[in-house]
DSSP file (Angstrom, degrees, kcal/mol; ACC not computed):
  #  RESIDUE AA STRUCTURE BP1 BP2  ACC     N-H-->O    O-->H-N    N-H-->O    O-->H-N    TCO  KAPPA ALPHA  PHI   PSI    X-CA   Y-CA   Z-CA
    1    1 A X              0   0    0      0, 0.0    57,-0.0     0, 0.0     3,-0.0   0.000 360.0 360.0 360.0 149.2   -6.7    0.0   -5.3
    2    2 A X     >  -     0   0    0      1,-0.1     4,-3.3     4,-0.1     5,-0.2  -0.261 360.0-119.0 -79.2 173.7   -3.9    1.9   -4.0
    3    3 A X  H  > S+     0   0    0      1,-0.2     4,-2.3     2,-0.1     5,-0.3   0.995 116.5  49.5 -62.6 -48.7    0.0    1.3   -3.7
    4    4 A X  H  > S+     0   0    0      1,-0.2     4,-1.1     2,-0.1    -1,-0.2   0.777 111.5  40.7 -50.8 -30.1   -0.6    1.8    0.0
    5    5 A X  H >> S+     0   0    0      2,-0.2     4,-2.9    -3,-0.2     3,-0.7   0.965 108.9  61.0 -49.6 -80.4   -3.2   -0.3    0.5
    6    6 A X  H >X S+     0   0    0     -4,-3.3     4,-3.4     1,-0.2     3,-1.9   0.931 109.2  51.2 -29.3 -69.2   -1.7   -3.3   -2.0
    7    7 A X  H 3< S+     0   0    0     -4,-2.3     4,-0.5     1,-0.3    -1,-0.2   0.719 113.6  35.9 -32.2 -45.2    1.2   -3.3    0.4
    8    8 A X  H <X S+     0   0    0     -4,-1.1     4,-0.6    -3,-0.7    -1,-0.3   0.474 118.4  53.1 -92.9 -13.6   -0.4   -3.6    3.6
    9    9 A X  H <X S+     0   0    0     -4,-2.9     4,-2.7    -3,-1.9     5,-0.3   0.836 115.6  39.3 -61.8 -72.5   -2.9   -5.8    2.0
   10   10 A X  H  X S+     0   0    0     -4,-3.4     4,-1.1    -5,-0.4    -2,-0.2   0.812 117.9  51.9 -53.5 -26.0   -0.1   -8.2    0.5
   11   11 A X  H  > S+     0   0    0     -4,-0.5     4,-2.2    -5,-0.4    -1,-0.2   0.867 105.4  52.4 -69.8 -41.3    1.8   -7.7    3.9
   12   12 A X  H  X S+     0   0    0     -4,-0.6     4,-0.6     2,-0.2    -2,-0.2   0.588 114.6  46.1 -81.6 -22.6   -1.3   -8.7    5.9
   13   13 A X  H  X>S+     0   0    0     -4,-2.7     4,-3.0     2,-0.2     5,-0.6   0.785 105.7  60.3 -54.6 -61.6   -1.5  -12.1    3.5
   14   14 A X  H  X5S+     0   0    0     -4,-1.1     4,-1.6    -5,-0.3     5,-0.4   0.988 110.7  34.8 -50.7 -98.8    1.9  -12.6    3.9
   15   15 A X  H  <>S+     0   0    0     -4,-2.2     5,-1.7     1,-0.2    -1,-0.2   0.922 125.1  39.9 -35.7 -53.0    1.8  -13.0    7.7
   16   16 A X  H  <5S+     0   0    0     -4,-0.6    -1,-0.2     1,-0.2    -2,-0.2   0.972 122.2  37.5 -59.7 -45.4   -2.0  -15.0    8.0
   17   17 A X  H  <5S-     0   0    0     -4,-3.0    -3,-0.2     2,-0.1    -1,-0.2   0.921 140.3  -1.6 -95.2 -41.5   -1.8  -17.2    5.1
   18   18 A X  T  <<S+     0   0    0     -4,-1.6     3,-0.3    -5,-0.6     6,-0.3   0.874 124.9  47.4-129.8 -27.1    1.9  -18.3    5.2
   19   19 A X  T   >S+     0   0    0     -5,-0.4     5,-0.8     1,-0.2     2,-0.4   0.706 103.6  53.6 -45.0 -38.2    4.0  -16.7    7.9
   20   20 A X  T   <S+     0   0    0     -5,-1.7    -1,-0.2    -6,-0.4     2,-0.2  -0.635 106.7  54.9 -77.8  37.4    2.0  -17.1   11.1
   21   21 A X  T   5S-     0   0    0     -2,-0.4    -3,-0.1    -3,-0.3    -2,-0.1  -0.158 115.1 -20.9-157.8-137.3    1.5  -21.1   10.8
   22   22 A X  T >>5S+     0   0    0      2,-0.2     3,-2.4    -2,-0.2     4,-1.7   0.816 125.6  62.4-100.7 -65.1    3.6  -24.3   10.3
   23   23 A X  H 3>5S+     0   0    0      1,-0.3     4,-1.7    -5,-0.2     3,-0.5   0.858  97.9  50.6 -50.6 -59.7    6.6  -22.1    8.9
   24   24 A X  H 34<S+     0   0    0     -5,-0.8    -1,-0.3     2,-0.3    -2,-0.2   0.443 111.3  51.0 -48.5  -5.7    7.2  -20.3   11.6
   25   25 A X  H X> S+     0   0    0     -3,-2.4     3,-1.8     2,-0.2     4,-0.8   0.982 107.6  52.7 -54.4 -65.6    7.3  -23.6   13.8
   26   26 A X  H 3X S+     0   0    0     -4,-1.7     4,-1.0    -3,-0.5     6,-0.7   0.775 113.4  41.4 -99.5 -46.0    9.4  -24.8   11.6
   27   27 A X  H 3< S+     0   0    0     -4,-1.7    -1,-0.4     2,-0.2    -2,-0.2   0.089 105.0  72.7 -96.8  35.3   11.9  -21.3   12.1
   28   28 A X  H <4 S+     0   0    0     -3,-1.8    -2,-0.2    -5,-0.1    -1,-0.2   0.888  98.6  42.1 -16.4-102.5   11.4  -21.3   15.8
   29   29 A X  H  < S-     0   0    0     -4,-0.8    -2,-0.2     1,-0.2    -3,-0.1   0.487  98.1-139.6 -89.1   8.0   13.1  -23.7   16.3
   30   30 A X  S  < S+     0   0    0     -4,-1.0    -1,-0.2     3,-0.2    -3,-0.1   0.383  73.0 101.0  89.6 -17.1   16.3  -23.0   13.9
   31   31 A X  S    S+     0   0    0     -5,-0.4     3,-0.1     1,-0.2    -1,-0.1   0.818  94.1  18.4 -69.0 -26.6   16.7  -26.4   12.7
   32   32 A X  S    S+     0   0    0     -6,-0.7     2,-0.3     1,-0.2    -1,-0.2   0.654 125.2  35.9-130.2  -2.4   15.2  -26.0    9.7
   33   33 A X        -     0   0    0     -7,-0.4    -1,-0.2    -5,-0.1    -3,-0.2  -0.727  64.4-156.7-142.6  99.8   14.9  -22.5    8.6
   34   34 A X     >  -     0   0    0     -2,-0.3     4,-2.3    -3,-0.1     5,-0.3  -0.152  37.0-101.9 -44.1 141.7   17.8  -20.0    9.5
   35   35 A X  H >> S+     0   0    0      2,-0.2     4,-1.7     3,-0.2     3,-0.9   0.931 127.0  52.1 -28.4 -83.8   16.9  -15.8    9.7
   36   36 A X  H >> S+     0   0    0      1,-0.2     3,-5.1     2,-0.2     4,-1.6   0.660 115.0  40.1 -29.7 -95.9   18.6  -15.5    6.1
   37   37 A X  H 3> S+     0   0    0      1,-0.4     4,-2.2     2,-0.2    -1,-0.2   0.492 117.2  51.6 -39.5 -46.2   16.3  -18.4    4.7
   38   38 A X  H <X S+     0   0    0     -4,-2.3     4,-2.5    -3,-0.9    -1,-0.4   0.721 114.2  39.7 -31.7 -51.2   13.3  -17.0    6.7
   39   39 A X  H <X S+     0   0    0     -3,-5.1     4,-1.5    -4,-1.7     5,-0.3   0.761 113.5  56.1 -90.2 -26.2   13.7  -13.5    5.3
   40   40 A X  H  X S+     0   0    0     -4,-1.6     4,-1.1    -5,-0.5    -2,-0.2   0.946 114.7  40.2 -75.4 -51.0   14.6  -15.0    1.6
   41   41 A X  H >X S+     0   0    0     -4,-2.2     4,-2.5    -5,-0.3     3,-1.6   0.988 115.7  50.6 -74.8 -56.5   11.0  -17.0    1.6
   42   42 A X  H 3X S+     0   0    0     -4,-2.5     4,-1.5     1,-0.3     3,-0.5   0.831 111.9  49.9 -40.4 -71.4    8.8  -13.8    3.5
   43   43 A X  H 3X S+     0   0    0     -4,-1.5     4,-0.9     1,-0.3    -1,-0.3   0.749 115.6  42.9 -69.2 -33.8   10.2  -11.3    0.7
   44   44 A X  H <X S+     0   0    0     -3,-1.6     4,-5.0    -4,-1.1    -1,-0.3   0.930 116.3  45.0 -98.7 -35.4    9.2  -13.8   -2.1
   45   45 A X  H  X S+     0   0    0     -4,-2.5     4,-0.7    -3,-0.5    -2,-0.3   0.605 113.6  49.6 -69.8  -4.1    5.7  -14.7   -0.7
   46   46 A X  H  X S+     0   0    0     -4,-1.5     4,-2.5    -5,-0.4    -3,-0.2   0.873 114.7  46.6 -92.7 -57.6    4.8  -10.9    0.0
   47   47 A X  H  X S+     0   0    0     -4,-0.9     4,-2.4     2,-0.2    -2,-0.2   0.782 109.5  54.3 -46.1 -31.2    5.9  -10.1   -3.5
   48   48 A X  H  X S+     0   0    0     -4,-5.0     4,-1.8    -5,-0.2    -1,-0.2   1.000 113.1  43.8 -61.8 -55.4    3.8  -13.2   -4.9
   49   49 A X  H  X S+     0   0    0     -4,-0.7     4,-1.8     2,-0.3     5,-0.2   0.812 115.6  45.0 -47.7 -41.7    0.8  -11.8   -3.2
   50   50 A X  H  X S+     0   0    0     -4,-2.5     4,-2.7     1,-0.2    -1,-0.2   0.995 110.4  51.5 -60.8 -53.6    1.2   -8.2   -4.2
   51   51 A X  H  X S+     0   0    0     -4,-2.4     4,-0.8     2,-0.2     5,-0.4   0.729 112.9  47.9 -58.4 -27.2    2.0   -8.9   -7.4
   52   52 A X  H >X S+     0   0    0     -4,-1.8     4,-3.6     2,-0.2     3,-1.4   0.999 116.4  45.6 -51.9 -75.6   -1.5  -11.2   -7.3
   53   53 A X  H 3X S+     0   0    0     -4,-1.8     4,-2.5     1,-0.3     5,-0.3   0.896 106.2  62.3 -14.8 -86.3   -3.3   -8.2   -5.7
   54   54 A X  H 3X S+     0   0    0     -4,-2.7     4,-0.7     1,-0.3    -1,-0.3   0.444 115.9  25.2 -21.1 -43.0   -1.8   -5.9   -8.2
   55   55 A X  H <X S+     0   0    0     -3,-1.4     4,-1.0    -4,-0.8    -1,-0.3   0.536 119.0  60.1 -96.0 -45.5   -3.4   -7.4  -11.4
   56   56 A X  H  < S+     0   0    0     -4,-3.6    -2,-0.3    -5,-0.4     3,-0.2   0.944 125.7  20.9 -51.0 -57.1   -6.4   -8.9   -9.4
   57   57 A X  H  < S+     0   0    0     -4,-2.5    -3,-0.2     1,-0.2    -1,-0.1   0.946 142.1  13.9 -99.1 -67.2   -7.1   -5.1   -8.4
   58   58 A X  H  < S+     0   0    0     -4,-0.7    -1,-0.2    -5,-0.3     2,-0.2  -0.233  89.4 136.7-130.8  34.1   -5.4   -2.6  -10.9
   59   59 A X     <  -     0   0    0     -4,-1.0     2,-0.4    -6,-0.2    -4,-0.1  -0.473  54.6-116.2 -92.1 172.5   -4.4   -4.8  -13.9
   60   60 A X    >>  -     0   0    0     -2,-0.2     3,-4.2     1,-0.1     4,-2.0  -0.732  37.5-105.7 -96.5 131.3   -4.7   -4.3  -17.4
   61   61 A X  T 34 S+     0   0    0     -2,-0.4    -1,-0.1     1,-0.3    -2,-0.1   0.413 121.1  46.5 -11.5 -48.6   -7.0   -6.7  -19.3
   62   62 A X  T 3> S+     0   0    0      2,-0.1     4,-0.6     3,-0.1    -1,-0.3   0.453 109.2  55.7 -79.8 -11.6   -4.7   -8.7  -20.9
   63   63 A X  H <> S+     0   0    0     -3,-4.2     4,-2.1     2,-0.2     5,-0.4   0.768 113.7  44.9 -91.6 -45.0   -2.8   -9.0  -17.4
   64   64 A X  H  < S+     0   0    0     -4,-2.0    -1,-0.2     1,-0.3    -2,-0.1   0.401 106.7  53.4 -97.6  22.1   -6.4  -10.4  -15.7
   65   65 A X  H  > S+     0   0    0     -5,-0.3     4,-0.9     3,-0.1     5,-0.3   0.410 106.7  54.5-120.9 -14.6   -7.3  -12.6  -18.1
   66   66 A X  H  X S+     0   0    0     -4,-0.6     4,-1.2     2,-0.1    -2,-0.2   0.868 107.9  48.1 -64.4 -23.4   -3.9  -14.1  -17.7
   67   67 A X  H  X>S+     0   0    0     -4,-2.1     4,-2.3     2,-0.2     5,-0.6   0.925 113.0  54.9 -87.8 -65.1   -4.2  -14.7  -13.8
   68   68 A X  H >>5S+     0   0    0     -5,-0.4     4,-4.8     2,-0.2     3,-0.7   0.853 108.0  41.0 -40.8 -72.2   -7.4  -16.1  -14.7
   69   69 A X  H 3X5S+     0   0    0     -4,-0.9     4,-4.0     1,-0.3     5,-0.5   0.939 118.5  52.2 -20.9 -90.0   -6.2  -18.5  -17.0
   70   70 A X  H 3X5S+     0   0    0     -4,-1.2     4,-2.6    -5,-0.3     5,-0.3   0.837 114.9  39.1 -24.7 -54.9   -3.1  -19.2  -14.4
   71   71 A X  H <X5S+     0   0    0     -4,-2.3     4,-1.6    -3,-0.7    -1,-0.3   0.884 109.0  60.2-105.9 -29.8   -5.1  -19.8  -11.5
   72   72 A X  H  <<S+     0   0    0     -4,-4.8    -1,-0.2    -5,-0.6    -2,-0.2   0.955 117.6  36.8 -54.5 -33.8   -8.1  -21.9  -13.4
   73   73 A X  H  X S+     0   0    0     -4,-4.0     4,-1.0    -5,-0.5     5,-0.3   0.698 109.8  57.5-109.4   3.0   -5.2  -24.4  -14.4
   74   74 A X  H  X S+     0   0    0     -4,-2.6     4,-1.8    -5,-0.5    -3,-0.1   0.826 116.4  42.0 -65.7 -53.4   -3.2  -24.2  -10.9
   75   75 A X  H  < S+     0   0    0     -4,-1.6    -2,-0.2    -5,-0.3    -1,-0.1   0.522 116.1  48.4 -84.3  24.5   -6.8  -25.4   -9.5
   76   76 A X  H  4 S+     0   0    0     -4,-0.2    -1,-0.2    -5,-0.1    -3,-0.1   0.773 127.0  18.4 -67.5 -68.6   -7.5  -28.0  -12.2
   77   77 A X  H >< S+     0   0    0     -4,-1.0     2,-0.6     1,-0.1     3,-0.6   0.691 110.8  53.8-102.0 -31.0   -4.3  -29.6  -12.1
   78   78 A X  T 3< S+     0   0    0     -4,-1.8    -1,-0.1    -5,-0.3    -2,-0.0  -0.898 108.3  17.2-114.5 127.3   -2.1  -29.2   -9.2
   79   79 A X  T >  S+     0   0    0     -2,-0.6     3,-1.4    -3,-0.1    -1,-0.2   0.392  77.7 134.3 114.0  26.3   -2.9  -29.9   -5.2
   80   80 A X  T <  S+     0   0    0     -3,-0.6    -2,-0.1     1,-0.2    -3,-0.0   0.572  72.7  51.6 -71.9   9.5   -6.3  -32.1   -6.6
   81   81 A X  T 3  S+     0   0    0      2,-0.1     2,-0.4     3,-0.0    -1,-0.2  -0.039  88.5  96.2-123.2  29.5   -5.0  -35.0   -3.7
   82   82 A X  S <  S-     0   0    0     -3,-1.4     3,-0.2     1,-0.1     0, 0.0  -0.945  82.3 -95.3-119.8 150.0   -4.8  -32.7   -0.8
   83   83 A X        -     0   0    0     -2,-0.4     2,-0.4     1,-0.2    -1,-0.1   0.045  44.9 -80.6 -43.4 166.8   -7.7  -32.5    1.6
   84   84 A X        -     0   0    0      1,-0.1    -1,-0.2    -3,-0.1    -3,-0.0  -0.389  53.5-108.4 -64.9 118.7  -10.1  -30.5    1.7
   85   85 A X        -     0   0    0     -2,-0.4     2,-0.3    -3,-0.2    -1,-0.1   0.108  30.4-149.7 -37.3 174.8   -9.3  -26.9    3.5
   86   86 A X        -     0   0    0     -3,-0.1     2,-0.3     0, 0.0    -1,-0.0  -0.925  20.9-105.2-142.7 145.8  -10.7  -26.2    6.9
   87   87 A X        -     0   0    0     -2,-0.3     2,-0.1     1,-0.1     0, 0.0  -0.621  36.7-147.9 -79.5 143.8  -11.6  -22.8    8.3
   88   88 A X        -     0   0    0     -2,-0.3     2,-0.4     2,-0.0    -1,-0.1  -0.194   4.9-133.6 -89.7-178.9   -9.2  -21.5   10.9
   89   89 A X              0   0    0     -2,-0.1     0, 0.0     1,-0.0     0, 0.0  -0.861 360.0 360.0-136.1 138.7   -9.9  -19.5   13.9
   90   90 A X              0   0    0     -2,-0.4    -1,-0.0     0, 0.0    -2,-0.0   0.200 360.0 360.0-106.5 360.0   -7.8  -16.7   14.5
């Protein structure tokens, strides 16, 4: 995939999956997440996501069979007591 693409991919992530939600309630109303803190969490969730993108798409072998590994034992081990997702409508 290309760098343009990744970006606007990773950008487009960024906003649906965690910007566009419950955080931005939360920095609406200012109480609990200031501009600075706001800007500090977008900038590390667009780079997690590229950098996901980025090996999912155009990584080197050893790079995707680490993200495999990595994401088989985040969804083993960690968030096994939260409900079950729901589809959104957007």
């Amino acid at each position: 995939m290309d760098e343009d693409t990744l970006q606007a991919l990773s950008r487009a992530l960024t906003h649906l999956v965690f910007r566009n939600g419950a955080v931005e309630d939360l920095h609406a109303v200012g109480a609990v997440l200031d501009d600075t803190a706001m800007e500090q969490l977008n900038r590390d969730v667009h780079n997690r996501f590229y950098t996901l993108l980025a090996i999912w798409f155009n990584g080197t072998g050893p790079e995707r069979d680490r993200l495999e590994k990595m994401l088989n034992f985040l969804a083993r081990f960690y968030g096994r007591n939260w409900s079950p997702a729901k589809k959104l409508d957007f």
